[in-house]
LUMROFI-650755 format. One line per field, with one value per residue (C-alpha): residue number from 1; z, y, x. Coordinates in nm, 4 decimals. Layout:
residues N
num [NUM  ...]
w [Z  ...]
v [Y  ...]
u [X  ...]
end
This chain:
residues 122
num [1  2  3  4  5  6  7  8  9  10  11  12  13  14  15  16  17  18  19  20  21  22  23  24  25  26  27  28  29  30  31  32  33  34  35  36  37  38  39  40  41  42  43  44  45  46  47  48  49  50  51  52  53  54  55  56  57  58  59  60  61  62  63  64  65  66  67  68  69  70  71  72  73  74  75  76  77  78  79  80  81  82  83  84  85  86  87  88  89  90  91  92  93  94  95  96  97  98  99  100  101  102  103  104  105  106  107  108  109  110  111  112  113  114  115  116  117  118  119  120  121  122]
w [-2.4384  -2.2926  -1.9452  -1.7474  -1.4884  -1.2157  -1.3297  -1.2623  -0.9130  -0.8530  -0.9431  -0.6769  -0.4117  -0.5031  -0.4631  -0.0729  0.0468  -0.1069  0.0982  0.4202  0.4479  0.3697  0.6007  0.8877  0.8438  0.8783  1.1629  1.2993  1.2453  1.4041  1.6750  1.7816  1.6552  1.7135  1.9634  1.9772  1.8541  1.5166  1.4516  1.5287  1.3048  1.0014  1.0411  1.1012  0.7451  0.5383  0.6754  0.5240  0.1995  0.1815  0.2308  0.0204  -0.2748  -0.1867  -0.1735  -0.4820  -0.6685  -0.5342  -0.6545  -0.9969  -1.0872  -0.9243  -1.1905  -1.4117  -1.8006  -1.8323  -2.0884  -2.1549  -1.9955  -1.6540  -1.6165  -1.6162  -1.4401  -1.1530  -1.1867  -1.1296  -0.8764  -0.7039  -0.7199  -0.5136  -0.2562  -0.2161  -0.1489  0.0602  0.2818  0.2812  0.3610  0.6267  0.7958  0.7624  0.9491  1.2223  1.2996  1.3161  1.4788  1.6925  1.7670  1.7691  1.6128  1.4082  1.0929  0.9813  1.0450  0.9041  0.5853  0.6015  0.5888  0.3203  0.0820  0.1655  0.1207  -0.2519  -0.3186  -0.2848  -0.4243  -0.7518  -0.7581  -0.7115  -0.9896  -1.1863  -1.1460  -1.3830]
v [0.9381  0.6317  0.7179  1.0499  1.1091  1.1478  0.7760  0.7141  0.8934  0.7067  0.3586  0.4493  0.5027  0.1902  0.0021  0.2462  0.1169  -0.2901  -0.3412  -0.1997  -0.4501  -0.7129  -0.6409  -0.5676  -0.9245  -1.0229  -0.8689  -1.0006  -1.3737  -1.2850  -1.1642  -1.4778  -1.7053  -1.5180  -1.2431  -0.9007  -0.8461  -1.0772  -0.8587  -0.5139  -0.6345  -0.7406  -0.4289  -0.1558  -0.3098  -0.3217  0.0468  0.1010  -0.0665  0.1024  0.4755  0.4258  0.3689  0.6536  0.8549  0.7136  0.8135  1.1804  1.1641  1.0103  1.1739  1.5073  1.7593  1.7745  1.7213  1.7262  1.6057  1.2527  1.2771  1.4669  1.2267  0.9551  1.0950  1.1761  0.7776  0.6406  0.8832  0.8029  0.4107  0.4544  0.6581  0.3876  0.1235  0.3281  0.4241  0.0130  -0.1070  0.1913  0.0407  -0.2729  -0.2063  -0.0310  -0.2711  -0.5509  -0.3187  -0.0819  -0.2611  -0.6367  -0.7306  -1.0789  -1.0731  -1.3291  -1.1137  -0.8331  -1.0039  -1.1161  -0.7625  -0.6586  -0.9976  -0.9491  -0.5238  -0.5724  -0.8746  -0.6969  -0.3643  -0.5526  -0.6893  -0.3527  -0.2782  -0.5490  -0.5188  -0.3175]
u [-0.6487  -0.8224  -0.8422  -0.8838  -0.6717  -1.0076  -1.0243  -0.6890  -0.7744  -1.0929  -0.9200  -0.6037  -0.8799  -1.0043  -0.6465  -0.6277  -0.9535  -0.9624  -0.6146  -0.7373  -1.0130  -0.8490  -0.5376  -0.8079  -0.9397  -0.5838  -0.5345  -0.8577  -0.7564  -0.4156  -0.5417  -0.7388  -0.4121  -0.1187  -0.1872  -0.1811  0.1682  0.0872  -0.2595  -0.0741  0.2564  -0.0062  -0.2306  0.0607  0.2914  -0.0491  -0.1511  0.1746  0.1318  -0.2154  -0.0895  0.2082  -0.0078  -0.2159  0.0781  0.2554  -0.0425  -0.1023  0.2633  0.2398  -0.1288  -0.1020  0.0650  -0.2207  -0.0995  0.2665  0.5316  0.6138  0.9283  0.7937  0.5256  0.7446  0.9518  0.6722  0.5979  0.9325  0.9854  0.6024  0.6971  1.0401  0.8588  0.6150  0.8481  1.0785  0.7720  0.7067  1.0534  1.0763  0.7631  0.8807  1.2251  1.0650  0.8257  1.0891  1.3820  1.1917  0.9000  1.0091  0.6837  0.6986  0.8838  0.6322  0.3339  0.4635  0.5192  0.1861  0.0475  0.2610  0.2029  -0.2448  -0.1962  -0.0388  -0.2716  -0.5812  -0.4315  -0.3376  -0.6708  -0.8508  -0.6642  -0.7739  -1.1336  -1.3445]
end
C-alpha cells in the first residue's frame, strides 16, 4: 500500500481548506467590483465546492479497509454526491437567490482550481 488512508484524510483537508481561501479572496475582489450580490454568489458556490469535497471524502475514505469492489463503489458513489451537492448550490443560487450566474461560476471554476492544486502539492 503506498498511502494510508489518514493521508488520504489529511490530503482531503488540505483540498477543504486551499479552496476556501482562495474563494474568500474572490469574494473580496467582488465585493469591491461587483457588489455584494457578486461576492455572496462567488463565496456561497465555492463554500459549496469546498464542503462537497469534504463530504465526498468522509464518503469515499470512511469504511476503513474494504473490498475492491465496495471501495469503488463508495468512490463513485462519494463523486456523484459531490457534484449533486455543487449543481444543487448552483441552482439555488441562480433560481432562488437571483445571484449572478457569472459569479457563481466564478466560485465554482477558483474552488476546483485550488482543490486540484492542493492535491497536487506534496
Amino acid at each position: 500500500m503506498l498511502n494510508s488512508v489518514d493521508a488520504g484524510r489529511r490530503l482531503m483537508l488540505r483540498a477543504a481548506v486551499y479552496p476556501l481561501a482562495a474563494v474568500a479572496v474572490l469574494a473580496l475582489a467582488l465585493l469591491m467590483w461587483g457588489g455584494p450580490k457578486a461576492a455572496l454568489g462567488a463565496l456561497l458556490s465555492g463554500v459549496a465546492v469546498s464542503a462537497a469535497g469534504w463530504v465526498a471524502a468522509r464518503m469515499a475514505l470512511g469504511g476503513g479497509v474494504q473490498a475492491a469492489g465496495s471501495a469503488m463503489t463508495r468512490l463513485i458513489l462519494a463523486v456523484v454526491a459531490k457534484w449533486v451537492l455543487v449543481f444543487g448550490v448552483l441552482m439555488v443560487g441562480f433560481l432562488v437567490f437571483k445571484l449572478p450566474a457569472l459569479a457563481l461560476l466564478a466560485g465554482i471554476a477558483v474552488g476546483l482550481m485550488f482543490q486540484v492544486l492542493a492535491l497536487a502539492r506534496r
